[in-house]
PAMAR-526615 format. One line per field, with one value per residue: x, y, z of N, C-alpha, C, O in turn; residue number from 0. Coordinates in steps of 0.2 Angstrom, whole numbers, plus 5000, padded with zeros to 4 digits. Example, Ala and Ser with C-alpha at 12.3 -4.5 7.8 and 13.67 -1.06 7.14 Angstrom:
n_px = [5066  5064]
n_py = [4972  4989]
n_pz = [5039  5035]
ca_px = [5062  5068]
ca_py = [4978  4995]
ca_pz = [5039  5036]
c_px = [5066  5064]
c_py = [4984  5000]
c_pz = [5039  5039]
o_px = [5071  5067]
o_py = [4983  5006]
o_pz = [5042  5040]
resi = [0  1]
***
This chain:
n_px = [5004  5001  5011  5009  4994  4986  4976  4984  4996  4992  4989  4995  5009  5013  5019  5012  5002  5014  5018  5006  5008  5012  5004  4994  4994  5008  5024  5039  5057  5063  5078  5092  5105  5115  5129  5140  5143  5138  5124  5111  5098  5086  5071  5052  5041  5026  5016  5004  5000  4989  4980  4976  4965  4960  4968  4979  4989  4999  4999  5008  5008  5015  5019  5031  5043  5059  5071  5064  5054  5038  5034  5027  5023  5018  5019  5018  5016  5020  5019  5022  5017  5019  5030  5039  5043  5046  5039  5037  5031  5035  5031  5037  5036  5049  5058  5056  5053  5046  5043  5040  5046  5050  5052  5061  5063  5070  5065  5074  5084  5077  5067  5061  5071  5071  5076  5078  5080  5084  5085  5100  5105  5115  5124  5124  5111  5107  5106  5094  5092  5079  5076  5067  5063  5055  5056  5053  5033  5029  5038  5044  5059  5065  5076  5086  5095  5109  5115  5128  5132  5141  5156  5158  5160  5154  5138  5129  5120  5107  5091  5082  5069  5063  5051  5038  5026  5009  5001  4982  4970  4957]
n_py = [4994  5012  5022  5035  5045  5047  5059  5066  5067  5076  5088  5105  5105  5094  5079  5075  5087  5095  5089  5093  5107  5108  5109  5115  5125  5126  5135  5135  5133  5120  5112  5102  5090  5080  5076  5080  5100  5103  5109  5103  5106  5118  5124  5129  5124  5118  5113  5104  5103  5090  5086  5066  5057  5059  5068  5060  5057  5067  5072  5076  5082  5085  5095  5098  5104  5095  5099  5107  5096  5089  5084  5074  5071  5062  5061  5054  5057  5054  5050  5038  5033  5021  5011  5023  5033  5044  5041  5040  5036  5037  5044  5047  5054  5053  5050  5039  5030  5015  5012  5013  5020  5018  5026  5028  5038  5048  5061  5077  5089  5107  5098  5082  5068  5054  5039  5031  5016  5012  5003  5002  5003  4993  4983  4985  4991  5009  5021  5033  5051  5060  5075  5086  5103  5116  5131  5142  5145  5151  5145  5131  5117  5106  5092  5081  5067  5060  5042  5033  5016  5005  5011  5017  5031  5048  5053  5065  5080  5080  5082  5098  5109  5123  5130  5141  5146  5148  5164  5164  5164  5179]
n_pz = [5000  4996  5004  5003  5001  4985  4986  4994  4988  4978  4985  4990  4987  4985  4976  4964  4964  4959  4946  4940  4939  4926  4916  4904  4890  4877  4869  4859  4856  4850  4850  4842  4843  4834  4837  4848  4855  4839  4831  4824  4822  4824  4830  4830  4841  4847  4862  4870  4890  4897  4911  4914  4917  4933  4936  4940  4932  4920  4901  4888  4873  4858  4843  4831  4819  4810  4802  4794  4789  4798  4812  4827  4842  4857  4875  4891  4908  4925  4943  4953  4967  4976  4971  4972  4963  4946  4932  4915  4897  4881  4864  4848  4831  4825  4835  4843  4830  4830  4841  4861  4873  4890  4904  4919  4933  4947  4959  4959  4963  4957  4947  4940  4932  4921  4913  4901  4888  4870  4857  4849  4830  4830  4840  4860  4867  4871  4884  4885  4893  4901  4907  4917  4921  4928  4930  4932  4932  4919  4910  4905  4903  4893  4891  4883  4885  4877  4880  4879  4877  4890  4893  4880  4880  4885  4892  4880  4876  4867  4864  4868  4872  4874  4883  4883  4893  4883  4880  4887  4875  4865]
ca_px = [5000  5006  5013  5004  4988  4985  4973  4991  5000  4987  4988  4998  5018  5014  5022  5006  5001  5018  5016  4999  5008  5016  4997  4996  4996  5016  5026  5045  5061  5068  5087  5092  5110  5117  5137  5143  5144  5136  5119  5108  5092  5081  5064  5046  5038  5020  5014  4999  5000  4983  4978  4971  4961  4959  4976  4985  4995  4998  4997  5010  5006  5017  5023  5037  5048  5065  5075  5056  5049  5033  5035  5024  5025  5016  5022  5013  5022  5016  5022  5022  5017  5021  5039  5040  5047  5042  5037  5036  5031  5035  5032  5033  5034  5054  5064  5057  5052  5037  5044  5035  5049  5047  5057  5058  5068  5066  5065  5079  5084  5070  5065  5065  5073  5071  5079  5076  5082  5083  5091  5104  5105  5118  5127  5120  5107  5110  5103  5089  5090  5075  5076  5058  5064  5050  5061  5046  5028  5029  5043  5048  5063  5063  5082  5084  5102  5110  5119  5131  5132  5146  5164  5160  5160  5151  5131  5128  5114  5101  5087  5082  5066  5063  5044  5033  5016  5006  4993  4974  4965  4956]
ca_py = [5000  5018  5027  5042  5042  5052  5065  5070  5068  5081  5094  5109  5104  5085  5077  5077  5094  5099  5088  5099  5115  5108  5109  5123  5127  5129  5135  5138  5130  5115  5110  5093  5088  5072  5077  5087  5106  5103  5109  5100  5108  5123  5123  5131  5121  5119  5108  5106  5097  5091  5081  5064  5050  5064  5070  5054  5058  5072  5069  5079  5081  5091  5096  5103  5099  5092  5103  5107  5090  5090  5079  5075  5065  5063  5060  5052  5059  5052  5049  5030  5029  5014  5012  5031  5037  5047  5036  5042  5032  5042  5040  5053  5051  5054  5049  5032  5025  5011  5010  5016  5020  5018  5028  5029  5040  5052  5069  5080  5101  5109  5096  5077  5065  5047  5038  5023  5015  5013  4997  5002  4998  4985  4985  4986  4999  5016  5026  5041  5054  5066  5080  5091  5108  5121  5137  5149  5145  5151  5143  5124  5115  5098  5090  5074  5064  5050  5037  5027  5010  5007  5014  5021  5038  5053  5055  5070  5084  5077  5087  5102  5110  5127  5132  5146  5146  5153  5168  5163  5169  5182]
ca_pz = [5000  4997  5011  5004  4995  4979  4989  4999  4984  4974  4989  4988  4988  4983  4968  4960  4963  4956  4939  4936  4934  4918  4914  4898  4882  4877  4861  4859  4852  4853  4847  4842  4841  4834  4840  4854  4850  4833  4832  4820  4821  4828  4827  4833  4844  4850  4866  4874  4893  4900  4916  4913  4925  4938  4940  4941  4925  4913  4897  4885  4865  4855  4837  4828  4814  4810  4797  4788  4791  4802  4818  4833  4850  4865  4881  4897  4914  4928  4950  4955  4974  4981  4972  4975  4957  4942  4925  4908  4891  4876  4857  4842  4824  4824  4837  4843  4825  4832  4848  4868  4876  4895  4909  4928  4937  4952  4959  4960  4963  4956  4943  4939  4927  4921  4909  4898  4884  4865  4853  4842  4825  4830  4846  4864  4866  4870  4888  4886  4901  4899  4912  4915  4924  4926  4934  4932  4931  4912  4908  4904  4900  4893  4890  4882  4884  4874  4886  4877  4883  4895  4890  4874  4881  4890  4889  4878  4877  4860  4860  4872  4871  4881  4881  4886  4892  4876  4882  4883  4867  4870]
c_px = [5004  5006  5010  4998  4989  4982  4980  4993  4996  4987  4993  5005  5017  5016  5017  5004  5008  5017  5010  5001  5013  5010  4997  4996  5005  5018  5033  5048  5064  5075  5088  5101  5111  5125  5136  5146  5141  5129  5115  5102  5091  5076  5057  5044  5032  5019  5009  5000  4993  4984  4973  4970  4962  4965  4982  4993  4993  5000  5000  5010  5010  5020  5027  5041  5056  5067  5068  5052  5045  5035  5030  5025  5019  5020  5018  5018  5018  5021  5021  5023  5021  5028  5043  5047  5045  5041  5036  5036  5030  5036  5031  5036  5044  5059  5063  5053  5044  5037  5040  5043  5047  5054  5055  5063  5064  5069  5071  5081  5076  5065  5064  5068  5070  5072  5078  5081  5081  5089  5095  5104  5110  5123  5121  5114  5108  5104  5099  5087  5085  5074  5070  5058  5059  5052  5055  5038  5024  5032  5045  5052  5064  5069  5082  5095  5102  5116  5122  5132  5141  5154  5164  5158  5156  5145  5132  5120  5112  5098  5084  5077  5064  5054  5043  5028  5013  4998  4987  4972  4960  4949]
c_py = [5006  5022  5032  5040  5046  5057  5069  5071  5076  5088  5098  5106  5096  5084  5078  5084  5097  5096  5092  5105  5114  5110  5115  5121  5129  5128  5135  5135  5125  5115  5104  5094  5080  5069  5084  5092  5106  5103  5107  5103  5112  5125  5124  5126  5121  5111  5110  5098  5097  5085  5076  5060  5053  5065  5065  5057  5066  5068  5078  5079  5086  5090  5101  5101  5100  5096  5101  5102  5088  5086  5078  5067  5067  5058  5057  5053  5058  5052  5043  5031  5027  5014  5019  5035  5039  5041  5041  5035  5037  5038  5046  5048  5053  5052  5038  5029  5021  5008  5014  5015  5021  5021  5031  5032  5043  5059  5070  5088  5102  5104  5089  5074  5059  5046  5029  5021  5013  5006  5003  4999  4991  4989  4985  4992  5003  5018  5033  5045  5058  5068  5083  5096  5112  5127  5140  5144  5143  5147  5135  5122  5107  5095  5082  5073  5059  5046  5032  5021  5010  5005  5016  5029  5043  5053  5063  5070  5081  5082  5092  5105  5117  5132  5138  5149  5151  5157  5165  5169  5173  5182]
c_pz = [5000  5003  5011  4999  4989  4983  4994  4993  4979  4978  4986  4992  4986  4975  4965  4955  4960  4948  4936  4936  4930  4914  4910  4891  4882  4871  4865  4855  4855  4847  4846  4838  4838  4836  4844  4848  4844  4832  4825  4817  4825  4824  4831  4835  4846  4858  4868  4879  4897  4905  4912  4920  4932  4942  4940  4936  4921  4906  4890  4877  4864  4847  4833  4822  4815  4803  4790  4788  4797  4807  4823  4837  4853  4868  4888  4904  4921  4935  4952  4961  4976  4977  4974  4969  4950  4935  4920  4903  4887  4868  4853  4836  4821  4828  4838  4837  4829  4838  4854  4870  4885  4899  4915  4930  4944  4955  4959  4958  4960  4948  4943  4933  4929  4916  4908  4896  4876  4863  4847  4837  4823  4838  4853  4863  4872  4877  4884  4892  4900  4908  4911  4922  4923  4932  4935  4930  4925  4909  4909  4901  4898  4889  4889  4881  4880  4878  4882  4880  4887  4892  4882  4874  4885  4888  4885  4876  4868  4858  4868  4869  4877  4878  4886  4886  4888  4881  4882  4876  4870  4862]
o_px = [5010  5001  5008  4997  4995  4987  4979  4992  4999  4987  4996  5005  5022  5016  5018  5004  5008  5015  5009  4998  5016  5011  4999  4997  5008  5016  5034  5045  5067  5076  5085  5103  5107  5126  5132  5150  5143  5127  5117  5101  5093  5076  5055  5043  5032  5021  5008  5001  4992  4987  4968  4973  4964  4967  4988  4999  4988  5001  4997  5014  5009  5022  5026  5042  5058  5064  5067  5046  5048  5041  5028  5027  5016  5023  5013  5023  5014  5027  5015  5029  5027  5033  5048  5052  5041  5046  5034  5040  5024  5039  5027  5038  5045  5065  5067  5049  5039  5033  5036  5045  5043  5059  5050  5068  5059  5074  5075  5080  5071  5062  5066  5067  5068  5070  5078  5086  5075  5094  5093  5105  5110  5123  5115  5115  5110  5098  5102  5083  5088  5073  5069  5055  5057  5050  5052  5039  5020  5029  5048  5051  5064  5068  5079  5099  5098  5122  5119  5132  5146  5156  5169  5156  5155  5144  5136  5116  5116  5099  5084  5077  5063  5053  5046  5025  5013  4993  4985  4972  4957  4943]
o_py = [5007  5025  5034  5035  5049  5061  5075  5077  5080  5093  5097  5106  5093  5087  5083  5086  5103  5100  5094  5109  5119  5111  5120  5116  5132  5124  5136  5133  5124  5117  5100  5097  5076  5063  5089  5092  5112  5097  5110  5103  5111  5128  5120  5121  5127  5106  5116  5092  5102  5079  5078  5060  5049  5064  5066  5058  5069  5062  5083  5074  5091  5085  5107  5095  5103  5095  5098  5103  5084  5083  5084  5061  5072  5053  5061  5049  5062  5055  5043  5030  5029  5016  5019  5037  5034  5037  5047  5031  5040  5033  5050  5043  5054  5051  5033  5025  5025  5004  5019  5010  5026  5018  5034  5029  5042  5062  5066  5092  5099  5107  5087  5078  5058  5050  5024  5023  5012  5005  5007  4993  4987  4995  4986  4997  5000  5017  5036  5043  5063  5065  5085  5095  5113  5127  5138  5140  5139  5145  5134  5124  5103  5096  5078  5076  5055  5048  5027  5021  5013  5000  5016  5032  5040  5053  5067  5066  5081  5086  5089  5106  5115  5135  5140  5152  5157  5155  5164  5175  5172  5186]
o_pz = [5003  5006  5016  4996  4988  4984  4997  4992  4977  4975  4981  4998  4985  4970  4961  4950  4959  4944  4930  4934  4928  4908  4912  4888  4887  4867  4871  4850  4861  4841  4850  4833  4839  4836  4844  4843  4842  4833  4820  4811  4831  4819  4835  4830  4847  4857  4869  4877  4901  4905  4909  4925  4936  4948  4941  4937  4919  4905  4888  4875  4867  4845  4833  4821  4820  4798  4786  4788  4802  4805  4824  4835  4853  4866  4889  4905  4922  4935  4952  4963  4978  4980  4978  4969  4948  4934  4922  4904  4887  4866  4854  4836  4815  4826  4837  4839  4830  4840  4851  4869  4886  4898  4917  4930  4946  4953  4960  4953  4961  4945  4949  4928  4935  4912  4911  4898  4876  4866  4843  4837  4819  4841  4852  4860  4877  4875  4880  4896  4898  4913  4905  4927  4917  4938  4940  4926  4923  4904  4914  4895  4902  4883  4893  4878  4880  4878  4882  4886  4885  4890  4878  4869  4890  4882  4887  4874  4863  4853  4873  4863  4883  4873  4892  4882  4889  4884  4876  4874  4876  4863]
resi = [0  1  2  3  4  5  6  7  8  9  10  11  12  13  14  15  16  17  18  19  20  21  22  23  24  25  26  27  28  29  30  31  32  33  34  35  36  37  38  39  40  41  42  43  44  45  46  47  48  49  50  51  52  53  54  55  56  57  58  59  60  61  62  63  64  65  66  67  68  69  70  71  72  73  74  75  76  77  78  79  80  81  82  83  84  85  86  87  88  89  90  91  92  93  94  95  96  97  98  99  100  101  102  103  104  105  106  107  108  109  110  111  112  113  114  115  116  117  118  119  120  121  122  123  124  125  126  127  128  129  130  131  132  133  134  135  136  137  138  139  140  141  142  143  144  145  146  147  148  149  150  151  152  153  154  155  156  157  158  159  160  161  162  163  164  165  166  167  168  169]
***
């Protein structure tokens, strides 16, 4: 059984209640490398992140392109109770192919991370660290790593996506 329930976790300062202020309309830019230092792409962003199943989870959809070619994903970010660490299963239309990639990490400074994995086209498969920093209210940051597998060198920054909450329509 959880230690906490959901109705704690929902309250104000609960992991919960902090996943629902990613809750927004959001545009900006995201970056995509494929080598350190060498930036690949920069490209207008859109997201929209909505509460589903009464809070449990958010629920992130967004689109954007890749050097002119359209792209979209959604994102499902969630808090696991009872092991007591954040979850993520992410899918778009460019990075994992026809794969759900699944990741669990946990809190940490004013954010968390969690971190799956992905097969390579030969060789073991490769770490993904996604970091989900929200400094301001307005303002989100959504950092994606590639984790080489072990001793083939440094994780480096991927893709990097810095949003900001789009005004209501008026």
């Amino acid at each position: 059984m959880a230690k906490q329930s959901l109705e704690q976790s929902q309250a104000e300062g609960g992991l919960h209640h902090q996943l629902s202020k990613l809750v927004g309309e959001w545009e900006g830019v995201t970056r995509t490398w494929f080598e350190p230092d060498t930036l690949e792409d920069e490209s207008v962003w859109r997201g929209t992140i909505r509460p589903v199943l009464g809070g449990r989870f958010v629920v992130h959809e967004y689109e954007g392109a890749f050097k002119g070619k359209p792209l979209a994903g959604m994102a499902i970010y969630g808090y696991h109770l009872d092991p007591e660490r954040y979850e993520m299963a992410w899918v778009d239309s460019f990075h994992s192919g026809t794969g759900i990639m699944f990741s669990t990490g946990s809190r940490g400074g004013q954010g968390y991370a969690v971190q799956g994995s992905y097969a390579a086209p030969s060789g073991p498969p490769w770490g993904w660290r996604t970091e989900i920093h929200q400094p301001e209210p307005d303002r989100l940051l959504i950092t994606h790593y590639n984790i080489p597998p072990e001793g083939q060198g440094p994780e480096t920054k991927a893709v990097e996506t810095e949003y900001r909450r789009r005004a209501p329509s008026r």
